[in-house]
N, C-alpha and C positions, 0 to 999 in steps of 0.2 A: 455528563460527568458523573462519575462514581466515587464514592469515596469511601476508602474502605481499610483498617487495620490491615496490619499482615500478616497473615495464618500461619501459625506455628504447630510442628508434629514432632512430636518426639521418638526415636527406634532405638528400641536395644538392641545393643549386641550379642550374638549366642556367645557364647562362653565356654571353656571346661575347666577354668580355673574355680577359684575359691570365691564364692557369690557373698556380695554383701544382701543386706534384707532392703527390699523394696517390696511395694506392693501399686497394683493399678487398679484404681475404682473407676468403671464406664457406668458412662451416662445419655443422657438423650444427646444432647447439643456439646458436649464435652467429656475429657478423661481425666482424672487425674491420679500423680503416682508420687507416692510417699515415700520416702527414703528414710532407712531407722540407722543411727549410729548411736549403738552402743558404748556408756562410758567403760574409759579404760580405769580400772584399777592402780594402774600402777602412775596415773596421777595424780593422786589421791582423793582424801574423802571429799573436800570441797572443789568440786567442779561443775560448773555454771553452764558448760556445754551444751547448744538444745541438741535433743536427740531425735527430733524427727522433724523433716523439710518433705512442704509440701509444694508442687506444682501443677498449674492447672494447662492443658495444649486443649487442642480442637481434637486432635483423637495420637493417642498411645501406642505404637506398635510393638509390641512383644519378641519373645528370643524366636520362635515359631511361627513369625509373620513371612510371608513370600513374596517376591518381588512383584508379583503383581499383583496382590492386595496393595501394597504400596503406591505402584503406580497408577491405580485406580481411582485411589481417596488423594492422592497431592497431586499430581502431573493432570489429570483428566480434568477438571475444571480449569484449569489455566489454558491448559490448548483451546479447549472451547472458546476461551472468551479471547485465544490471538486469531481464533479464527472470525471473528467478531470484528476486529478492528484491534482489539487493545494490549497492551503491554503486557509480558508478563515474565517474570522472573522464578527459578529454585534455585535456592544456594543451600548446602549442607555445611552445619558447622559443628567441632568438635574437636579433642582432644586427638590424639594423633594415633590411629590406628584401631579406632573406635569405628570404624565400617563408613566413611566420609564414602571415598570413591566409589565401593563397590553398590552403594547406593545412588548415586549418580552413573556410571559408566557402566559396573556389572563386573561380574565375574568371567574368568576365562576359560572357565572347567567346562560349565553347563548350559545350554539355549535357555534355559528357563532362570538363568543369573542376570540373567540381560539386564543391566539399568534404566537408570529414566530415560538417558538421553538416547539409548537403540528402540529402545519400549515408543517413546514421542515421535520419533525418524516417521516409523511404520507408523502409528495411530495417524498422523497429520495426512499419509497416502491414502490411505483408508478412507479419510473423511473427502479427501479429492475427491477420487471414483466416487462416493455417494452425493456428490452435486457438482451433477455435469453443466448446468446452465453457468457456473464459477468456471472463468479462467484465473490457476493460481500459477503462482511461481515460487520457489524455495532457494535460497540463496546460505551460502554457510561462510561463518567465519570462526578460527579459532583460536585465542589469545591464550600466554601463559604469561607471566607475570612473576620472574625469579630473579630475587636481590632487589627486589623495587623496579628492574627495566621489564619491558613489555617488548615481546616476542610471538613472532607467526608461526603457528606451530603447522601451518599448511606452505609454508613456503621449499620450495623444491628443495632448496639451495642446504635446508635445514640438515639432512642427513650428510653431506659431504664436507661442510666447511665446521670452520669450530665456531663455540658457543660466541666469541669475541670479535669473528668476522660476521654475523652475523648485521643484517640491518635492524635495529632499535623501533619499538613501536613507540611514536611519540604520541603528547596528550595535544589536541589544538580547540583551541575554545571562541564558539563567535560569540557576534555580539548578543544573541539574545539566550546566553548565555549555555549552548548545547555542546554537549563534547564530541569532536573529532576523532578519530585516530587514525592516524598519518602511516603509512608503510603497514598496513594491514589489508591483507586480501582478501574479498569474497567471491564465492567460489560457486556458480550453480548446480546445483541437484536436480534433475529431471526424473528421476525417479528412486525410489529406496535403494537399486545399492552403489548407484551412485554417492549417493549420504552419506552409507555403510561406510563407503570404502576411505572418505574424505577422515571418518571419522576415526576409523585404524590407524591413517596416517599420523592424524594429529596425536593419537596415544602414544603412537612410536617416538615420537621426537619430545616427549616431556621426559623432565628430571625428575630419576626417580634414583634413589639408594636406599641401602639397610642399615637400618638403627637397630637401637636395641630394645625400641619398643614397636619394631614392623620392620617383617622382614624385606615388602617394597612400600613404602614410603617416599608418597610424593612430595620433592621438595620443593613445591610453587603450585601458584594459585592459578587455577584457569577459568577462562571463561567460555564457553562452548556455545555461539548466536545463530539462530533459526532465523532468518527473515523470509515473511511471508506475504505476498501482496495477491489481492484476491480482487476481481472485476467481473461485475456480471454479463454476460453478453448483453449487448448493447447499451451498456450505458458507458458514459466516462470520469464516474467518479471511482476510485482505487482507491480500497481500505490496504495499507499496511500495516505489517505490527511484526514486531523480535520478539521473540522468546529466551532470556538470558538465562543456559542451565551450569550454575556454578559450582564448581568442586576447590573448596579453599583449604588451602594446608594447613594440618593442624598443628595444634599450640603445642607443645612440650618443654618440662621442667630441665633444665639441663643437668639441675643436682638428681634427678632421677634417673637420666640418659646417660650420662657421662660424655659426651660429644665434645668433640674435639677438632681441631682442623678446619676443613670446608663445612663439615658438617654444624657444625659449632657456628660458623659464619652464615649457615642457610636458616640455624632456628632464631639468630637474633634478627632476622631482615620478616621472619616470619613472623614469631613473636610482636615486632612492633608495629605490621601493618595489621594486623588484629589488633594490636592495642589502641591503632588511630581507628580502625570500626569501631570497636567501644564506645570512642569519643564520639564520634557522629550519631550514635545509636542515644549515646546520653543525651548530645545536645538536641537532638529532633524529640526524645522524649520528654524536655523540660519544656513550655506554654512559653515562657519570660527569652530564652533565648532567641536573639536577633543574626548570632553569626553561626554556621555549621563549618566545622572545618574539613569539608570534604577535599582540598586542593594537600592536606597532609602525605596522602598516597595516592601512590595511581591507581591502586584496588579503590577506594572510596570515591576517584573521579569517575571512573569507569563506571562505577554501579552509582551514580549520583540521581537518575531517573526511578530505581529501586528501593531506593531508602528515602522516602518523601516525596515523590517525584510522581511522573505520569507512566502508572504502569504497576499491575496486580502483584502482589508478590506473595510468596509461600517461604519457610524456613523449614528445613528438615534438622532438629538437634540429634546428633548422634552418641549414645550414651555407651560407657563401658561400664557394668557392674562388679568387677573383681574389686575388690577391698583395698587393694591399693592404687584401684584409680578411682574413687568414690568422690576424694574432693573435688577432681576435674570435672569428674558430671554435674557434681551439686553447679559447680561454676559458672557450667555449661544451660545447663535450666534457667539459672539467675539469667543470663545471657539473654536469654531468649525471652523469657516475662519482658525482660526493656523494651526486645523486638517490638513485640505484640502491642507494645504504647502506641507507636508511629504508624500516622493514619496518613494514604496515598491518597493523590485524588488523579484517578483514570479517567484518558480521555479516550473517546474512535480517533484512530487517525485516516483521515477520508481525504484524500486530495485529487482533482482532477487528471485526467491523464493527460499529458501535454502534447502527444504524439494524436492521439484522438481530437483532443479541439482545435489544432493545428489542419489536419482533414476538413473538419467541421468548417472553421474559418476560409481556405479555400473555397471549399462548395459554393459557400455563401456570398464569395467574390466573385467566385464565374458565372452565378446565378445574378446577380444584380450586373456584371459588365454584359452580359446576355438583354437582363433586362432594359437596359439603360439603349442599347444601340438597338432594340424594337421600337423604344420612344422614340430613338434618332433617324425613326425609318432606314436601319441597317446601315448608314454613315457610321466610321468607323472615328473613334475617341484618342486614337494614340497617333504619337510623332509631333511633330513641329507644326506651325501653322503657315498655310498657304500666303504667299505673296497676296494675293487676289483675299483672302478671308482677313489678313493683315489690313488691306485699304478698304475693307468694308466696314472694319470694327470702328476705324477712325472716323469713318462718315456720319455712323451712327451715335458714336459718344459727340463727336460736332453737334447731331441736330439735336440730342439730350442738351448740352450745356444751352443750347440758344433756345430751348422751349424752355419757356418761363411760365410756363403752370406748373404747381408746385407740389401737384398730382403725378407729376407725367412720371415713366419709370424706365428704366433702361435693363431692357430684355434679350440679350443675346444668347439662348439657349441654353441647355444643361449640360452643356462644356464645362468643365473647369481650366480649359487652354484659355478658351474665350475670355471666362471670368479674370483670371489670374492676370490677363494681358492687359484689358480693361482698368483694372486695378493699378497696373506699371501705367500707365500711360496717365491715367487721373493723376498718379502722384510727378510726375515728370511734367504736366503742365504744372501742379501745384507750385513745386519747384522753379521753375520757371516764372511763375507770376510773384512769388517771392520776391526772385532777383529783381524782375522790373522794379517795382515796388519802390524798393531801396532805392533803385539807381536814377534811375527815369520818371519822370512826373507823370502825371495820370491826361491821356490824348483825350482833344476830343473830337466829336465824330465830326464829319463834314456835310451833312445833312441834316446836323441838328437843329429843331425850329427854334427862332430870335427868341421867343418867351421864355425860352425852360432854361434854366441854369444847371450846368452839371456841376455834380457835389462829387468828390471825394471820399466814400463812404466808408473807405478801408482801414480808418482808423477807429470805425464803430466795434463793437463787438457783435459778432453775429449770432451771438445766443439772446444779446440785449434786442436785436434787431427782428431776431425771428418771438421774442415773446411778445412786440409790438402787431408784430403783422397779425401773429395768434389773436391776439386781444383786439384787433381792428375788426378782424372777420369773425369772430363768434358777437361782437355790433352788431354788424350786417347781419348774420342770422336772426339775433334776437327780435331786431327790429322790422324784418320781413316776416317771421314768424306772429310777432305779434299782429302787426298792420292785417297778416291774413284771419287770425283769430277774432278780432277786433270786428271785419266785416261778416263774418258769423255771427259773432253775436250781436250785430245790427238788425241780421236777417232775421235774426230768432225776435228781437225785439219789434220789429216792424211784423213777423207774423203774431205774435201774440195779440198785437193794436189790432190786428185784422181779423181776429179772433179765431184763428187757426191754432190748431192742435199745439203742445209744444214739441218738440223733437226726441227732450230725452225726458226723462222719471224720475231720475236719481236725484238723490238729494247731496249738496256736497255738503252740507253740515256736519258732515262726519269727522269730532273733533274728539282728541283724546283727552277733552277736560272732562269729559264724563265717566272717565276710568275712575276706578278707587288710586290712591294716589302709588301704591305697591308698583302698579304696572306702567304711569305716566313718569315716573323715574328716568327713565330712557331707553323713552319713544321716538321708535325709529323716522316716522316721518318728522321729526322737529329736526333730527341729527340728518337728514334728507338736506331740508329748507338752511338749513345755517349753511354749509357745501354749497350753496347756488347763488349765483346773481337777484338782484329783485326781478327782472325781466322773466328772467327762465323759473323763479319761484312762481308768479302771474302765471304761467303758462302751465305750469304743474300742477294748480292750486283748479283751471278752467280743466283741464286734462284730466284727472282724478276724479271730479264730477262728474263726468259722461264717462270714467272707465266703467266695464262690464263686470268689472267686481266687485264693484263697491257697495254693493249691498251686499254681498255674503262679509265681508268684511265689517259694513254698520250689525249683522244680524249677532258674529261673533264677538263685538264689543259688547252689545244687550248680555247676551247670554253670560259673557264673563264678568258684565255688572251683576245682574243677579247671582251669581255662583258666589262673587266677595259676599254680598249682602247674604246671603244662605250661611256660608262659611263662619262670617263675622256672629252669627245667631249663634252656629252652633258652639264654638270659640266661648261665647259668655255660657254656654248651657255646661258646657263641661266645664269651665271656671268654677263654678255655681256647685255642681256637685262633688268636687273636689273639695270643694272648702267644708262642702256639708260632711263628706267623709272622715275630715281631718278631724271635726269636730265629735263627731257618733265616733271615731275609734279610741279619741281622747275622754271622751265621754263612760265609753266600755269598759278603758285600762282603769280609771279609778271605779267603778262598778266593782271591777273585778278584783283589786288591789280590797276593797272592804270584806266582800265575800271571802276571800283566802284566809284573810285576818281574822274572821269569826267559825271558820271551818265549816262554812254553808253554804258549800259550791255544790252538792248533791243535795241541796233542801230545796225542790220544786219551787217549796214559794219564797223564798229567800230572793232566788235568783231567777226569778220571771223577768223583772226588768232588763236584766243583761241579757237574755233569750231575745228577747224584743227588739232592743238595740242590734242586736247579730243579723236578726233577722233582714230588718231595716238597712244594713250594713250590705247585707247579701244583696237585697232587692237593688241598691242605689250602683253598689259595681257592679252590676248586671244595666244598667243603662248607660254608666259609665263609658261600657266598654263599648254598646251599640251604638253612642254618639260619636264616639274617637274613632270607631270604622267609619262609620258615615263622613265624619270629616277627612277620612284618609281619603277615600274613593274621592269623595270634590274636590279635593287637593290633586289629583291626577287629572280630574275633568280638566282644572285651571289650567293646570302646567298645559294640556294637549291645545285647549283655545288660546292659550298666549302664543304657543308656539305656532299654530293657523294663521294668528292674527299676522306675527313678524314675518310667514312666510308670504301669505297675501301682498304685506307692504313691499317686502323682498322685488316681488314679482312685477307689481306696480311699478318701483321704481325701474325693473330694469327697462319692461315696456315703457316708458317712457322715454328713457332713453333712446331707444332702440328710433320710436316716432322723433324725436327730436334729432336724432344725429340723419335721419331718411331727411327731415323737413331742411337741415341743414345743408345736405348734398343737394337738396333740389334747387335750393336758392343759388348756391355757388354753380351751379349749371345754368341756370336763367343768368348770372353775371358775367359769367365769360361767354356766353352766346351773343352777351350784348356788347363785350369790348371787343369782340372779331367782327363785327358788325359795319363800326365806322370810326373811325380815329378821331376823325375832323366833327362829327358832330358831340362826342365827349367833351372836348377843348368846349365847343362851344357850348354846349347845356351847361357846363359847370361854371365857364365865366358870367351867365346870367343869373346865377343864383344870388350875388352881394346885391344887385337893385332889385330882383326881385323881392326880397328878404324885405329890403328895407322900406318898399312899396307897400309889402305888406305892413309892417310897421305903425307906417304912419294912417294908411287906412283905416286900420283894425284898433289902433289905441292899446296895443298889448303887449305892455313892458318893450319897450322897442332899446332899449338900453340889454335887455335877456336876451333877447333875440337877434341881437347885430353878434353878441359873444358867441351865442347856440350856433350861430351860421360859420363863425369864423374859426371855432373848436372843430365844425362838422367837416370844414377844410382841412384844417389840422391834419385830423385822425385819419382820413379820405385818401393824405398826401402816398403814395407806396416809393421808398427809395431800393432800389436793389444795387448790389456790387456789380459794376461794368455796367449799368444800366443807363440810358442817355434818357429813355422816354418815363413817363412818372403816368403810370394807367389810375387814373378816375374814374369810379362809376358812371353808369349812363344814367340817365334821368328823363327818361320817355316823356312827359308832358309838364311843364309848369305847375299843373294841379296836384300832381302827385308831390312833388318836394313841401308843397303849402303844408300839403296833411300831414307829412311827415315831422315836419318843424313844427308845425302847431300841434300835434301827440305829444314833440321832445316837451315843447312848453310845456304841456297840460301836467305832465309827469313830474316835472320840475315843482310846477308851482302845488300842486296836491300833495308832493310830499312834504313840502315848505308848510303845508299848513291852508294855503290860502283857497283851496277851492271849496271849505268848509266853513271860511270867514266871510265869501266877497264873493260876490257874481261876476263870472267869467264871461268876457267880451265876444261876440260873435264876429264874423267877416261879412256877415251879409249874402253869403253867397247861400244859396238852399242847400245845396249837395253836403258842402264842407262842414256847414252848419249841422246836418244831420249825422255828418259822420262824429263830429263832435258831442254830439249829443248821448250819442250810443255808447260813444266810450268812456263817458263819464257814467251814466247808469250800468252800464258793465263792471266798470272798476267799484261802483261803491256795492254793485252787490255781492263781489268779491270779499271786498273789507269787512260788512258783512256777515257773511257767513266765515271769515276767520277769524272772530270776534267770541272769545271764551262766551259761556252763557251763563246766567247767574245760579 
């Protein structure tokens, strides 16, 4: 975006009448030109009148300027920048017969009268041929604008019919608030005298007559649009942009003209559409105004992108200096300083080419339906689907619905008939099982066994149902995960009794109570352990110990201890010297406040003491300053190890997960290998687990009241109900020993958390095996607790 006033130039008119006094002062970046009015005499001696008005433009042009110095200093920077992408406008304005047109259009005598608008035709061709890698295009349209209606001044129809059969340029406005114009044609240019000739046309068909202050005198405003759209070979973004070259009819006093008639009718319709420019000119140059009344005329809709809008704009004021049109230029100058307030703000206008990614999108379709039927080994993706692939899809959604691992996944290729079809048919049974539902009571099967009771589960919620199953089988995990943890660290405990090596080095006392308290605020592994089960914390806390990082992790909590404890040092050193400086400077000012008072700031020994203190002063912010470096650099050191340390935990956690969700898959693969196994012996391991339990119980003397609950919870949670399901799948339980251990860990965890395996001696079973596994896990768990045990 560019944002930028709008350039103003001013031209005078050659002349051979009676000159009033003006004068032009040039400058580097500016001109300006002075107008002297003499008082008249004959209004006598007190008159107030000023006598000279000054104006400042961007540059002056004179009676003996040439149309192409002209063209050079206004027109030439604006094409550049439509070729650029951006907007850009000339309008001339001026009293009426003051050189408006022939400054926009050109004279008809001589080639070298030529105006802006034949002068830009050619320049724009010119700049074609010199960048051929640009494909451009030039498009023309040309508007007149007489009595307020808007007219095509390129329409064929224009020379043969009258001005009242003609068709009316309407204004239409969308929503985002840009103007239309309705029944206006644009016309393409392919080369300059195409342009040419577009633009003769349009001269022929404006209204012009003779007044009495121009012998042709255009009576209507026109606007004269360049559209230019410019694309580089091979790409497909297209910068457009118009060039709006406007020749507006000028203002005329009618007590000067004596106009009468039509004529009379053509200057009040002229008159007031300049007088609604005014208005828009004022209100865009006042800060506080919130409404422009650009909708007053069609000339101010038309050019609403021009006067505040997106798009460069230039003003050419055209001046008459004969004596009795002095006050119209003063007017005219005035005019134009308001211009000069109102600041545009230009955009590129860049838009893609639609015909171009239109190709592009193609390609990109026959390139992936290409790719797609390589993957299909050259089977073709279109038409209907086969009777024969019809009763295949049904077979396989069948055996989908009746596998009940809740893994499995229903795979029918990178069809989307397939897909789509699969999709119809899941919701047509949905549909279907609905109806039943309502209607019909829920069957049951005829092979079902005597023991199991079928439930009716369709009144459950299946979201309630599925976050039971979730939470049953992340159990199972935990506690297979554990149980295998567990005999690891038996192993490690029975080697170390045997005086064998230990396994790992690492130390897990790696706690962040040792941090200064700045960075234990929050620590990521606390905000880890709150997120987790106790099970899966246990399993983190042994996990973490043996990970392989966790000594460069203990090595950057050290070092970030020392760094606070360094920092915190130097922290009081620079407190320290600060307050000494505040003191020695306080110390100096009254030094120095006595010496001034006695006029014995240049008496050596007067003012040695204040010497001393300066000095003192100098020396201390001189260490000042090499402490506060030193603490900046530590302060980057900390920042770099805090952030080692969170990505270290970062990394930790996710490995751990990563071994946890593996440990978890493994375990649900060892359990469904065991429910395909055998049916009938599931039924029965699980019916002997309430005497065994309670066998246990009474032999063992331990809580047998906790333990009849723990076993009959263990059922509970164990039970799996599914929708349409007649069978209820139980875990398997390979040997009697194995359920003991399990039930006797549930206990042990229960009662240790309870307090009690720190009050009372835990009962043994008598057996060596189980005894020893118990043993191990109790010496595991507490060196756990342990080393998660803050230190003093």
């Amino acid at each position: 975006m560019v944002k930028q006033t709008i350039q103003i130039f001013c031209r005078i008119k050659p002349t051979k009448g009676k000159k009033s006094l003006y004068e032009i002062d040039s400058k580097d970046s500016s001109d300006l030109i002075t107008f002297s009015v003499p008082k008249d005499v004959s209004e006598g001696f007190i008159n107030n009148k000023k006598e000279e008005y000054k104006f400042k433009f961007e540059r002056v042009f004179n009676q003996d300027t040439l149309q192409d110095d002209v063209f050079k200093q206004v027109a030439e920077p604006v094409i550049e920048n439509v070729l650029s992408g951006y907007n850009g406008t000339i309008f001339a304005y001026g009293q009426t017969g003051s050189g408006k047109t022939f400054t926009i259009t050109g004279g008809p005598e001589k080639y070298t009268d030529r105006g802006i608008i034949p002068r830009s035709i050619s320049y724009f061709f010119e700049m074609f041929a010199k960048k051929p890698e640009y494909s451009f295009t030039m498009h023309i349209s040309y508007l007149e604008i007489y009595n307020e209606n808007g007219y095509d001044l390129l329409d064929p129809q224009h020379q043969v019919s009258k001005l009242e059969d003609l068709p009316k340029v309407s204004l239409m406005e969308d929503e985002d608030n840009n103007i239309h114009l309705k029944n206006l044609s644009i016309h393409p240019a392919n080369n300059e005298e195409e342009a040419l000739n577009l633009l003769f046309l349009g001269d022929t068909n404006r209204m012009i007559a003779e007044t009495p202050m121009n012998q042709a005198s255009t009576r209507s405003h026109c606007v004269f649009t360049l559209h230019i759209s410019a694309r580089e070979t091979g790409s497909a973004t297209i910068r457009k942009a118009k060039l709006h070259l406007v020749d507006l009819a000028g203002s005329e006093r009618i007590g000067k003209t004596n106009a009468n008639g039509i004529l009379l009718t053509e200057a009040k319709y002229i008159n007031l559409s300049l007088h609604y420019l005014e208005q828009v000119i004022v209100a865009l140059a006042e800060k506080n105004r919130t409404h422009v009344p650009y909708r007053n005329s069609m000339m101010t809709s038309v050019l609403r992108d021009s006067l505040g809008g997106n798009c460069m704009t230039t003003m050419i004021a055209t001046c008459s200096i004969e004596k009795r049109n002095l006050d119209e230029s003063i007017s005219t100058c005035r005019f134009a300083q308001r211009v000069a307030m109102i600041k545009n703000e230009a955009i590129v206008n860049e838009e893609l080419d639609p015909r171009l990614v239109i190709n592009r999108l193609k390609r990109e379709v026959d390139e992936l339906k290409n790719q797609l039927s390589i993957a299909n080994n050259g089977e073709s993706l279109t038409g209907d689907l086969t009777q024969d692939e019809i009763e295949k899809l049904k077979v396989v959604i069948q055996r989908y619905l009746e596998d009940r691992d809740s893994d499995s996944s229903l795979n029918v290729g990178a069809d989307m008939r397939k897909i789509n079809f699969c999709f119809k048919l899941l919701k047509d049974m949905y549909i279907q099982m609905l109806a039943k539902s309502k209607i019909a009571p829920v069957s049951v099967a005829q092979n079902a066994p005597a023991n199991f009771t079928i439930v009716d589960a369709s009144h459950y919620d299946s979201k309630e149902l599925k976050d039971l199953k979730d939470t049953l089988r992340q159990r199972d995990n935990e506690i297979s995960i554990l149980v295998g943890m567990l005999k690891k660290e038996k192993k490690k405990y029975d080697d170390l009794a045997q005086g064998k090596p230990a396994v790992h080095t690492l130390s897990g006392s790696g706690s962040s109570d040792d941090l200064p308290k700045e960075f234990t605020k929050s620590h990521p592994k606390r905000d880890i352990l709150q997120n987790m089960s106790m099970g899966r914390q246990e399993a983190f806390e042994i996990f973490k110990r043996d990970y392989v990082g966790n000594q460069d992790i203990e090595n950057q909590k050290k070092f970030l201890k020392k760094s606070y404890a360094e920092a915190k040092m130097l922290g009081e050193v620079i407190n320290t010297a600060r307050a000494k400086l505040q003191h020695l400077k306080s110390k100096s000012e009254q030094i120095y406040s006595k010496l001034e008072a006695t006029n014995s700031l240049n008496d050596p020994r007067q003012n040695s003491e204040y010497e001393s203190i300066r000095k003192t002063m100098e020396f201390e912010k001189e260490n000042y300053r090499e402490n506060f470096e030193k603490l900046k650099n530590l302060k980057t050191q900390i920042e770099h190890a805090q952030y080692l340390i969170e990505k270290s935990q970062v990394k930790l956690q996710k490995d751990f997960e990563i071994w946890w969700t593996e440990q978890c898959e493994l375990n649900e693969q060892k359990q469904q290998q065991r429910l395909e196994s055998n049916d009938q012996s599931r039924v029965e391991s699980i019916t002997s687990i309430p005497s065994t339990a309670n066998s246990l119980s009474t032999s063992s003397r331990i809580n047998s009241s906790t333990n009849s609950t723990l076993t009959n919870s263990y059922h509970t949670e164990k039970s799996v109900f599914d929708y349409g399901e007649i069978h209820k799948k139980l875990p398997q339980i390979e040997s009697e020993r194995c359920i003991l251990i399990i039930l006797l860990f549930f206990l042990l965890i229960i009662k240790i958390r309870n307090g009690a395996a720190s009050n009372q001696k835990i009962n043994l079973t008598g057996d060596s095996e189980i005894d020893a596994d118990i043993t191990a896990f109790i010496n595991a768990r507490k060196r756990i607790m342990n080393q998660m045990k803050p230190k003093n």
